[in-house]
C-alpha positions in Angstrom: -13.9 25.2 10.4 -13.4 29.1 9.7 -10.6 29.8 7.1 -9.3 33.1 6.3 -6.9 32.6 3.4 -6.9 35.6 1.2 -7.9 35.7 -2.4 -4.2 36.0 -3.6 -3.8 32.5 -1.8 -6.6 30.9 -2.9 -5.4 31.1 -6.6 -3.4 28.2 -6.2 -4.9 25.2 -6.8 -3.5 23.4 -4.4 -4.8 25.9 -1.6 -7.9 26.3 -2.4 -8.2 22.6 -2.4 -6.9 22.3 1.2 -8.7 25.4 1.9 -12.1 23.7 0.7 -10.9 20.4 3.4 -10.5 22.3 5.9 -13.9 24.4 5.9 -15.4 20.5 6.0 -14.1 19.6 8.9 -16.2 20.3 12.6 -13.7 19.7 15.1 -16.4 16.3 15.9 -13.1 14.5 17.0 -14.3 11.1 16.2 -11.0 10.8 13.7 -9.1 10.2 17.3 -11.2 7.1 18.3 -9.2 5.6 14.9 -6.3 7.4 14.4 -3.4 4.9 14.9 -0.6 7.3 16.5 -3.0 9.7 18.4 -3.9 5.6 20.2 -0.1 5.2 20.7 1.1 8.5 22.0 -2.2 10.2 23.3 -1.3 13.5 21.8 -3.6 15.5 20.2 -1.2 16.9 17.5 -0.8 13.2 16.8 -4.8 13.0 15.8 -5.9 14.2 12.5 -8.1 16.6 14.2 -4.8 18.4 16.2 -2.8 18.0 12.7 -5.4 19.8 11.1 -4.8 22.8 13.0 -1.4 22.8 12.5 -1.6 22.5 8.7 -4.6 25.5 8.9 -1.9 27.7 10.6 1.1 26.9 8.7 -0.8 27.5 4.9 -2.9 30.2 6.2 0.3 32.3 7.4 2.6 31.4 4.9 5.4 30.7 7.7 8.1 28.2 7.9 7.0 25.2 9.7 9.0 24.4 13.1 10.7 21.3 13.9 7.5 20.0 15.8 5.1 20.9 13.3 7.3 18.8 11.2 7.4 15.8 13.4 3.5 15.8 14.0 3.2 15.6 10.4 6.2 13.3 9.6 4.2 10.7 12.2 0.8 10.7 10.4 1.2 7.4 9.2 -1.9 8.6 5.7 -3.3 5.0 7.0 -7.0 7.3 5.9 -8.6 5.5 9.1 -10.2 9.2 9.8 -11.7 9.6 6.3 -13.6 6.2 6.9 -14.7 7.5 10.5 -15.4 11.4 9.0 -19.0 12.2 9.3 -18.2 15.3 7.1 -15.9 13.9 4.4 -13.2 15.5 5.2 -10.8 14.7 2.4 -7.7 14.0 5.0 -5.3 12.5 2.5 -5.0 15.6 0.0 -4.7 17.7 2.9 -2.0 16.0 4.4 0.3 15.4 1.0 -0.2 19.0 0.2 1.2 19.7 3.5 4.0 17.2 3.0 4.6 18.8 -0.1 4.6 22.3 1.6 7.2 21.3 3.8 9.4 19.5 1.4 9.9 23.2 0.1 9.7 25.2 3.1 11.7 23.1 5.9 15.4 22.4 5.9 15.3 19.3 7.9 18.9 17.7 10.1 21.5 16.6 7.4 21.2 12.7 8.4 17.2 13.0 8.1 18.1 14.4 4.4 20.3 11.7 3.6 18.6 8.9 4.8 15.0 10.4 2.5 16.9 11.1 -0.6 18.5 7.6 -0.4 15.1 6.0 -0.2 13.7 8.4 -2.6 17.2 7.2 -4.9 16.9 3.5 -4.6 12.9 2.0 -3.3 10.8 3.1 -6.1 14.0 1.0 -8.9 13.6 -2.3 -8.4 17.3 -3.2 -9.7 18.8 -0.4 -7.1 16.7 -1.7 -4.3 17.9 -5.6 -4.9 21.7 -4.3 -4.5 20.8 -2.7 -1.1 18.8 -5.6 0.1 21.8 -7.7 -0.6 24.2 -4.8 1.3 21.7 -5.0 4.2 21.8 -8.7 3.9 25.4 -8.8 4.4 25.3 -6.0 6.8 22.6 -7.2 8.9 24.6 -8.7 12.0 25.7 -4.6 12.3 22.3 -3.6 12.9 22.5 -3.8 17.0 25.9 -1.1 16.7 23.9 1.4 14.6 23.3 4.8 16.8 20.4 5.6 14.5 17.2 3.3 15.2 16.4 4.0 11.5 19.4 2.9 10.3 18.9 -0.7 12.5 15.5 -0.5 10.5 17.0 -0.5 7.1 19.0 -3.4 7.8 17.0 -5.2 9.4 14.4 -5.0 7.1 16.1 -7.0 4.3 14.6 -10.3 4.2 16.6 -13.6 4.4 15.6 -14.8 1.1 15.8 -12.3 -2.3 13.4 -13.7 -4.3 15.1 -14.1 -8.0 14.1 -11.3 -11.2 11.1 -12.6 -12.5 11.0 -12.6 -16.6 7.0 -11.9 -16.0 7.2 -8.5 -15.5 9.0 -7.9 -18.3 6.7 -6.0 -21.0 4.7 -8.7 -22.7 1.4 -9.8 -23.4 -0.4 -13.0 -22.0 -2.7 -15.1 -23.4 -5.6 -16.3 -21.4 -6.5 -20.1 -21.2 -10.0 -20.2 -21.0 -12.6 -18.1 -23.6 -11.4 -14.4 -23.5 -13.4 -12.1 -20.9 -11.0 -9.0 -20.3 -7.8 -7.1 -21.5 -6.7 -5.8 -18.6 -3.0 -4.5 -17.8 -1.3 -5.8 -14.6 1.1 -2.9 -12.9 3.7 -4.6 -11.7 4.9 -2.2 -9.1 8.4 -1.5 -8.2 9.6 -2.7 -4.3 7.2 -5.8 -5.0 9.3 -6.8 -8.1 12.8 -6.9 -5.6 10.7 -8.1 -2.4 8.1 -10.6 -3.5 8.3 -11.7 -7.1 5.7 -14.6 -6.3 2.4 -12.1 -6.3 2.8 -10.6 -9.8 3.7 -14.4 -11.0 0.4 -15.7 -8.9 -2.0 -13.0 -10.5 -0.7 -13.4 -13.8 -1.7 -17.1 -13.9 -5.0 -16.3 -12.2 -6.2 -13.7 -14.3 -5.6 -16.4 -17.6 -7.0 -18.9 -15.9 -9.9 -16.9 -15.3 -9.8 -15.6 -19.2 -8.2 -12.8 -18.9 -5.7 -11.7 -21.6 -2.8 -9.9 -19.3 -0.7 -7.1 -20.9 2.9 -6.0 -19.0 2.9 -2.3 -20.3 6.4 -1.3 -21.6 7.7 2.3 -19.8 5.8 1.4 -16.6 7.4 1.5 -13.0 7.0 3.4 -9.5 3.3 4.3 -9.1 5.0 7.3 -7.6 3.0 6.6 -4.1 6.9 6.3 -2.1 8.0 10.1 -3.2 4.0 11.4 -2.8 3.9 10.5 0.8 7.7 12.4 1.2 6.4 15.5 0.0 8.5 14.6 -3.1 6.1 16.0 -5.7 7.9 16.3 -8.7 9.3 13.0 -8.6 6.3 11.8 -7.7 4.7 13.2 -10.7 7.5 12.2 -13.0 6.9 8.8 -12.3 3.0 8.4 -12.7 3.2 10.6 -15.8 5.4 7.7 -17.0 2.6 5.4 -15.8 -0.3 7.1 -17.9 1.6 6.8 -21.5 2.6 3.6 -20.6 -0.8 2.5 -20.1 -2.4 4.6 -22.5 -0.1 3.5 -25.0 -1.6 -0.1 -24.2 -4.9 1.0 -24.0 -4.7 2.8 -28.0 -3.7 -0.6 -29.1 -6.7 -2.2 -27.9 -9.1 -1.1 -25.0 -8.3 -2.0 -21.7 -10.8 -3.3 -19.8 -9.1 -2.3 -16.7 -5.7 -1.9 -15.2 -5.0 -4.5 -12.6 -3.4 -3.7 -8.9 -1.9 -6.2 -6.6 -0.2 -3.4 -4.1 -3.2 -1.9 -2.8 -0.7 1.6 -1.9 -0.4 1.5 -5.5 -3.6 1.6 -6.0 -4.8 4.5 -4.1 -2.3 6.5 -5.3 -3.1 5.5 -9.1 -6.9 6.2 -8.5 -5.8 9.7 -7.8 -3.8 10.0 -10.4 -6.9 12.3 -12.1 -6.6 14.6 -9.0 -2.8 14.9 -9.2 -3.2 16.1 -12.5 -6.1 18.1 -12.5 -4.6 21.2 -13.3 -2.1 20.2 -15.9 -2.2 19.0 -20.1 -2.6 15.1 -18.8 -5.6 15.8 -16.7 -8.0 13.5 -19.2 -5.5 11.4 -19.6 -4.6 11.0 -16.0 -8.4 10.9 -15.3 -8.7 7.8 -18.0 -6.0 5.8 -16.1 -7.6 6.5 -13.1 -11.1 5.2 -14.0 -9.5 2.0 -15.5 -7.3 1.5 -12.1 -8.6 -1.6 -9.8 -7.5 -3.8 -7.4 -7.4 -7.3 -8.2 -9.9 -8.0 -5.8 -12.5 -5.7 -8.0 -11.2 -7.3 -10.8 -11.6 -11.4 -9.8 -15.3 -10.5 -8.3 -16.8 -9.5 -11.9 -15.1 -13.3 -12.8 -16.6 -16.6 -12.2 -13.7 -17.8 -9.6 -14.3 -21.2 -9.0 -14.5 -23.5 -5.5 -11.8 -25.4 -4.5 -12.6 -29.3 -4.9 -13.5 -31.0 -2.1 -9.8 -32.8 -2.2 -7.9 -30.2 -1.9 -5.4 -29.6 0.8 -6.2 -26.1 1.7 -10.0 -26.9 1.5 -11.6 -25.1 5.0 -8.1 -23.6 6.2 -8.4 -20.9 8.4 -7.0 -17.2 6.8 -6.4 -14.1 9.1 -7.5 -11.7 6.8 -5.6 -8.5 7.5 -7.2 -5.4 5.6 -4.8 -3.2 4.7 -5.4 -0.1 5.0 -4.8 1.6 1.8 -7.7 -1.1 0.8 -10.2 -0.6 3.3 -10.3 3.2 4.0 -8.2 4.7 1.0 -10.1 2.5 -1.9 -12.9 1.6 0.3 -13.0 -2.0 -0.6 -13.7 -3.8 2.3 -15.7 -7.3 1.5 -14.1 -8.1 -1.6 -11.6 -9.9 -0.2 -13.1 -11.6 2.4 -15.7 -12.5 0.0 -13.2 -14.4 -2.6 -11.4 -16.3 -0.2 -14.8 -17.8 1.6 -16.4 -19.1 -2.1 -12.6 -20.4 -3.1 -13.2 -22.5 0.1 -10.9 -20.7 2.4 -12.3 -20.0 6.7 -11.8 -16.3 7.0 -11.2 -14.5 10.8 -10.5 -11.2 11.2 -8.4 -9.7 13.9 -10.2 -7.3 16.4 -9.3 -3.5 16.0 -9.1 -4.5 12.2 -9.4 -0.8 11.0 -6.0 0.0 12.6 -2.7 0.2 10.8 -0.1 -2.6 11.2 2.7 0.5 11.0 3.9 -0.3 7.6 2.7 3.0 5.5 5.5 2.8 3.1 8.3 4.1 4.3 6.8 4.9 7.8 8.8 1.3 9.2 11.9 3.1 8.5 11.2 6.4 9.8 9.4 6.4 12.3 10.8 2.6 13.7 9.6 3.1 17.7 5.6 3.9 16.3 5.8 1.5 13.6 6.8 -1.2 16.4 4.1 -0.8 18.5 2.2 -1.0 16.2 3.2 -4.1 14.5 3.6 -5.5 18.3 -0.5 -4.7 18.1 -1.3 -6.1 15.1 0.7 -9.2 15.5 -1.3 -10.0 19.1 -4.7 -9.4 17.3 -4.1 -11.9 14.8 -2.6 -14.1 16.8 -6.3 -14.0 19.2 -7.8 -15.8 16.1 -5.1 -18.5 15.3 -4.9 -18.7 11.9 -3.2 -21.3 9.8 -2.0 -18.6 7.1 -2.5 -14.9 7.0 -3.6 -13.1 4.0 -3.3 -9.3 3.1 -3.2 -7.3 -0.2 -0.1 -5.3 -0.1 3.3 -6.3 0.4 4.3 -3.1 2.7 2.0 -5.2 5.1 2.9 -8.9 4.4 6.7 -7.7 5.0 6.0 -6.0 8.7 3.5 -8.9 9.7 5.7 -11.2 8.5 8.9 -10.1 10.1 7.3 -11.2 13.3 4.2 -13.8 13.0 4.4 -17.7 13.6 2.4 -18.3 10.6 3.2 -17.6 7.0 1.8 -14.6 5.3 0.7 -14.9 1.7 -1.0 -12.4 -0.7 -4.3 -13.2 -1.1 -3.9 -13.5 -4.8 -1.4 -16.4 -3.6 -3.7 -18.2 -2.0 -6.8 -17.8 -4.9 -4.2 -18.8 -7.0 -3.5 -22.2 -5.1 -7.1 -22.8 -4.4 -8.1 -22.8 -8.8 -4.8 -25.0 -9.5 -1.9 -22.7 -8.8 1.2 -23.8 -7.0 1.1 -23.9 -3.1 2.1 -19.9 -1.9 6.2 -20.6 -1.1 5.8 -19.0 2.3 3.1 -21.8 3.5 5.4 -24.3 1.6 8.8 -23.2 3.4 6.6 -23.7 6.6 5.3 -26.5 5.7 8.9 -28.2 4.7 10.4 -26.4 7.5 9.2 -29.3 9.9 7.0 -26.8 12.0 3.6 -28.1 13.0 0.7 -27.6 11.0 -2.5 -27.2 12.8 -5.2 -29.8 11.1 -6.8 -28.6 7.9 -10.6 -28.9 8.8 -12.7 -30.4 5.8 -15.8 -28.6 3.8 -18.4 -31.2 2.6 
């Protein structure tokens, strides 16, 4: 693509960058094929391709973006589907937060769209602020049909049935491992996870010792900043991973880590770019260390010996829907890992067809853009349910809490479930099932 920003432009960093994206791209169009909204809606300006050209216009001429400018780019869901379909690498996900960013500054959106961003922005990425408003929109729930706003009725309906209780694991702390010592690796903990779904951090804990690793809980960590990124929110985006890198950096001074562990794969995108973020700035090595120690715990448990299940155990040959999320598969590009762990722990993995395509979770996406996010989820819930699986599995807990608003089966972290297979306890969500008195399709047996 021809670009014509001037020299004067091209000094900022964050220009030049976009400006080196956009001169990779070659208008191919094959992003559409897998570009979740462009599938939904059929609009152009709702492909990568057709938001690329609104982003070239809106940098190159400096202007104030327009209310549908805006919206195209507010629906992008940064599911990165087009950067794993991209025969030129076009580097779609710094393109797009630099334009998020560029509007954060440049566009004035409505007053209740403001509100309703700088409350999320104010309470997800503090896990003690987001507990009190799950328990508001507990309460509140039976309101949700009478809201006028469909995002509002999103909020509140989003709170689940059951907050899980604080979880002393996550406070900072370092834990032994029980078999002969492999790794020091530190766990990030996250921040929505810790109020949502206390059970994952606990599971991988126990899974990492078992599997001799000694597990550190950094003191000063919290948000990965990945919640603010994605609304343009850049300084508080920053402030929060900057916290991130002395917190494990401190850790890692102490004694080396061997890696820094990451059970919300959103996280960890966002953390492996934590060297790009701060390129340009005093923290850029430091940033760029944290990055390079950053892996998902999938990475992680494949350089372990993870053992079989034995050939008693309940869960031996049960089938998993393995749903890839999407910050895993195209924004980390790990794609088998998974898959891989739960098949030599003993486990039957399916995949949904169409498995490349977002289930409409993307972080705060559910909530602002409700009516996409739906149809997708309506989508992604029929795909899995093609296979019939017993339990579905996924890596980040933005997906298990869409899936799981709606599927007939439980929905477990996949950390959960390798957790139960070596000797952990069974994942609550297949035990509520279980005791709930619904069915449970016959476990079929290994030998």
């Amino acid at each position: 693509m021809q670009t014509f920003f001037t020299e004067k432009q091209l000094e900022n960093p964050a220009t030049e960058r976009a400006n080196e994206i956009l001169r990779a791209c070659v208008h191919c169009g094959f992003c559409t094929a897998t570009c979740p909204t462009y599938q939904v809606l059929g609009d152009e300006l709702d492909s990568p391709r057709g938001r690329i050209y609104l982003i070239k216009d809106m940098l190159e001429n400096e202007r104030k973006p327009d209310a549908k400018t805006v919206q195209h780019i507010d629906r992008c869901l940064s599911c990165l589907a087009c950067m794993s379909t991209c025969p030129s690498g076009v580097h779609y996900m710094h393109l797009i937060d630099h334009a998020r960013a560029y509007v954060e500054e440049n566009y004035k959106r409505p007053l209740m769209e403001r509100i309703l961003r700088r409350v999320l922005a104010m309470i997800l990425p503090y896990p003690g602020r987001f507990r009190l408003a799950l328990l508001g929109a507990k309460i509140a729930r039976p309101l949700a049909q009478f809201m006028p706003d469909p995002r509002l009725k999103a909020m509140l309906e989003m709170a689940p049935k059951h907050i899980p209780p604080v979880s002393r694991n996550d406070d900072p702390q370092v834990f032994a491992p029980q078999a002969a010592r492999k790794m020091r690796v530190a766990l990030m903990t996250g921040c929505a996870q810790k109020a949502l779904n206390t059970d994952i951090n606990d599971a991988t804990i126990r899974l990492l010792r078992r599997l001799g690793c000694e597990v550190v809980i950094a003191d000063g960590q919290g948000c990965c900043g990945a919640l603010t990124h994605h609304m343009g929110r850049e300084d508080d985006s920053h402030k929060a991973a900057a916290r991130n890198i002395n917190a494990f950096l401190d850790e890692d001074s102490k004694a080396p880590l061997d890696a820094i562990v990451i059970n919300t794969s959103g996280c960890g995108t966002t953390v492996k770019d934590y060297g790009h973020m701060f390129r340009n700035s005093d923290m850029a090595d430091k940033a760029a260390r944290v990055s390079d120690l950053a892996m998902d715990v999938s990475e992680v448990l494949m350089k372990l010996d993870l053992p079989a299940m034995d050939v008693d155990h309940p869960a031996l040959g049960m089938k998993v829907g393995y749903h890839a999320a999407c910050s895993l598969q195209h924004g980390q590009k790990i794609k088998t890992f998974p898959k891989t762990l739960l098949k030599n722990a003993g486990f039957t993995v399916a995949e949904p067809r169409d498995s490349h395509l977002c289930c409409g979770s993307a972080g705060t996406y559910n909530l602002m853009q409700p009516e996409i996010s739906g149809q997708l989820k309506a989508r992604k819930l029929q795909t899995l349910e093609e296979i019939q699986p017993q339990v579905i599995s996924a890596g980040n807990i933005g997906c298990m809490m869409q899936i799981g608003s709606g599927a007939k089966v439980p929905v477990a972290h996949t950390v959960e479930l390798l957790d139960w297979a070596t000797g952990g306890p069974v994942p609550p969500s297949v035990l509520s099932t279980q005791s709930g008195g619904v069915p449970q399709p016959e476990v079929p047996r290994l030998r």
